[in-house]
C-alpha positions as CSV (number, residue, x, y, z in Angstrom):
1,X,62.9,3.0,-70.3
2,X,60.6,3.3,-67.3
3,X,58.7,0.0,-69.0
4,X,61.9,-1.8,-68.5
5,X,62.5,-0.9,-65.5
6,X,59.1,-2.2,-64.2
7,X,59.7,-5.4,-66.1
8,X,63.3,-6.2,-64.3
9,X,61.3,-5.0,-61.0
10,X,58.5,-7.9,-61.7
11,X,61.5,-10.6,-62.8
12,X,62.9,-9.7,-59.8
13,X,59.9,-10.1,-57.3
14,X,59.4,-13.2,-59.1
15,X,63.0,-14.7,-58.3
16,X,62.3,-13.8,-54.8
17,X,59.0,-15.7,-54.3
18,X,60.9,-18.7,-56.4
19,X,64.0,-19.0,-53.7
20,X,61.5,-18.3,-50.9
21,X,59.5,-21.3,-52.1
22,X,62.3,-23.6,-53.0
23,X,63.9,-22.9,-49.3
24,X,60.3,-23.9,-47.3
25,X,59.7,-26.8,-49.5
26,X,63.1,-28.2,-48.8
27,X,62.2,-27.5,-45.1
28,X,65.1,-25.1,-43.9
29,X,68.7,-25.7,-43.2
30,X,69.9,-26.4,-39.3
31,X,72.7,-28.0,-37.8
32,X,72.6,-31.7,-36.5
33,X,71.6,-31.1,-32.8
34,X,74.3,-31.7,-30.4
35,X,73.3,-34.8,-29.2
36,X,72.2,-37.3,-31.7
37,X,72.0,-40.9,-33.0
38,X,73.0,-42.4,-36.3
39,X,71.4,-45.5,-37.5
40,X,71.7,-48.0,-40.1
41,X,71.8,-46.7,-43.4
42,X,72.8,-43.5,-42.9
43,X,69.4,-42.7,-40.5
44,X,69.4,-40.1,-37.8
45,X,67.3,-40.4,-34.7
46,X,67.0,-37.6,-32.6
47,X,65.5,-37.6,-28.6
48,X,62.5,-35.9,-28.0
49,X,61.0,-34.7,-24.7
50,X,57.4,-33.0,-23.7
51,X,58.3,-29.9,-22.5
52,X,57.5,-26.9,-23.4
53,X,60.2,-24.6,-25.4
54,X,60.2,-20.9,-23.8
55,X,60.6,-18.4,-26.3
56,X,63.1,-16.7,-24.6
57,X,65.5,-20.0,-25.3
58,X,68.4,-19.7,-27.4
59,X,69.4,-22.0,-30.1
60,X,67.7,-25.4,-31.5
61,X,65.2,-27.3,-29.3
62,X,63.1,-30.0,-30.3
63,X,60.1,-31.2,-27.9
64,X,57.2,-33.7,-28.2
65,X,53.7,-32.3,-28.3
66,X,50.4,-33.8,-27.9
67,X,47.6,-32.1,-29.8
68,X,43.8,-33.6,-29.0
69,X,41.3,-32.4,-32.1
70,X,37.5,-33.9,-32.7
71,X,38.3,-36.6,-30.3
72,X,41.8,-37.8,-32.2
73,X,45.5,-37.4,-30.3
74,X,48.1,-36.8,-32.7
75,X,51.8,-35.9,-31.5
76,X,54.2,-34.1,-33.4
77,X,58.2,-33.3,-33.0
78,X,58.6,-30.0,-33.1
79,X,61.8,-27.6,-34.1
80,X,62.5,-25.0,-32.0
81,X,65.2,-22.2,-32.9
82,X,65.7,-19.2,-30.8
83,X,62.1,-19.8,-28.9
84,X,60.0,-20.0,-32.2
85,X,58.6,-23.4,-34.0
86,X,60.0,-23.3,-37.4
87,X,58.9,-26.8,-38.2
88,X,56.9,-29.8,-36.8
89,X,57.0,-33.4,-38.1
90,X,53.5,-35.2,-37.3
91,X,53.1,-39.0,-36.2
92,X,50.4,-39.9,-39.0
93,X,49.3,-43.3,-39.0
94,X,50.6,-46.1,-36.1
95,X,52.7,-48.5,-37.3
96,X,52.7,-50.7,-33.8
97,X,52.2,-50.8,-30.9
98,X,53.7,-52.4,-28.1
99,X,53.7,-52.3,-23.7
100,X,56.9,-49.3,-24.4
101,X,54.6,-47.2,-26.2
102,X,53.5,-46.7,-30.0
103,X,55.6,-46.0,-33.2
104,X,53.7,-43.7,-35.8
105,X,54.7,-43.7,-39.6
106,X,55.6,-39.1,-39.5
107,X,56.5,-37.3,-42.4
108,X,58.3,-33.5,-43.0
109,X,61.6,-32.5,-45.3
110,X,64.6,-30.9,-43.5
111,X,68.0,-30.3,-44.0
112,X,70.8,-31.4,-41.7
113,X,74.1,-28.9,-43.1
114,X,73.9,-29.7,-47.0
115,X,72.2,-33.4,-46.9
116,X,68.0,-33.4,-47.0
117,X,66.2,-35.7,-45.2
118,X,62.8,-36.9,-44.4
119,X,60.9,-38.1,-41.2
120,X,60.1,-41.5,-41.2
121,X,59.1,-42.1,-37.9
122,X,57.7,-40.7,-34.6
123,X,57.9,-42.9,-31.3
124,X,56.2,-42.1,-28.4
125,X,56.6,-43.7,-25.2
126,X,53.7,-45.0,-23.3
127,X,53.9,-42.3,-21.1
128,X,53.7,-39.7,-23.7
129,X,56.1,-37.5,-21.8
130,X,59.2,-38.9,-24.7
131,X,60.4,-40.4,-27.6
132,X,62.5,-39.7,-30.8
133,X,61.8,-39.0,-34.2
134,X,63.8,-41.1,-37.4
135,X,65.1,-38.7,-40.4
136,X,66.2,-40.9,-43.5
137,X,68.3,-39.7,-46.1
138,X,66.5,-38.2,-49.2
């Protein structure tokens, strides 16, 4: 009996690590943000700004972050809910540039209510103080 029991304990540990997984590699679940914009084919764009998120804040933020490693700038989008990042969408690999700033190819899974979508791209302004990032339906 006691075998058993340590056998349904192990299943069930198992299951756990399984949903966990499952849930981060979808990305999370969070509501469209209140102000948004819906492209062509079913895209979402959403603003970005670099400032910082205080971790005091309440809610979803999202903010633009420059990070400068080995000599190479790379900005990301972040997700902020209640003051903590829970996920960041880098811009990877520029796709052009032009005199209103730079559009980067990004990447990431999220969920928006019950639809999952992915990053496509990352703009940043020329002034790296804004932007937006694209989400495309998955």
């Amino acid at each position: 009996m006691r075998y058993n029991r340590g056998r349904q304990f192990i299943w069930l540990i198992i299951l756990v690590v399984v949903v966990a997984l499952a849930k981060i590699r979808i990305g999370g679940s969070v509501p469209l943000p209140a102000s948004y914009e819906k492209l062509a084919g079913g895209q979402i764009r959403i603003q970005v700004q670099a400032k910082p998120v205080p971790s005091t804040s309440t809610g979803e933020a999202w903010n633009l972050e420059k990070h400068v490693q080995n000599g190479q700038t790379i900005y990301t989008a972040n997700l902020y809910m209640n003051g903590h990042e829970q996920l960041l969408f880098p811009g990877l690999k520029s796709q052009s540039k032009s005199a209103a700033g730079t559009l980067y190819e990004s990447n990431g899974k999220i969920r928006f209510g019950s639809q999952d979508y992915h990053a496509v791209n990352l703009f940043v302004a020329a002034d790296g103080k804004s932007g937006y990032i694209d989400f495309a339906k998955s």
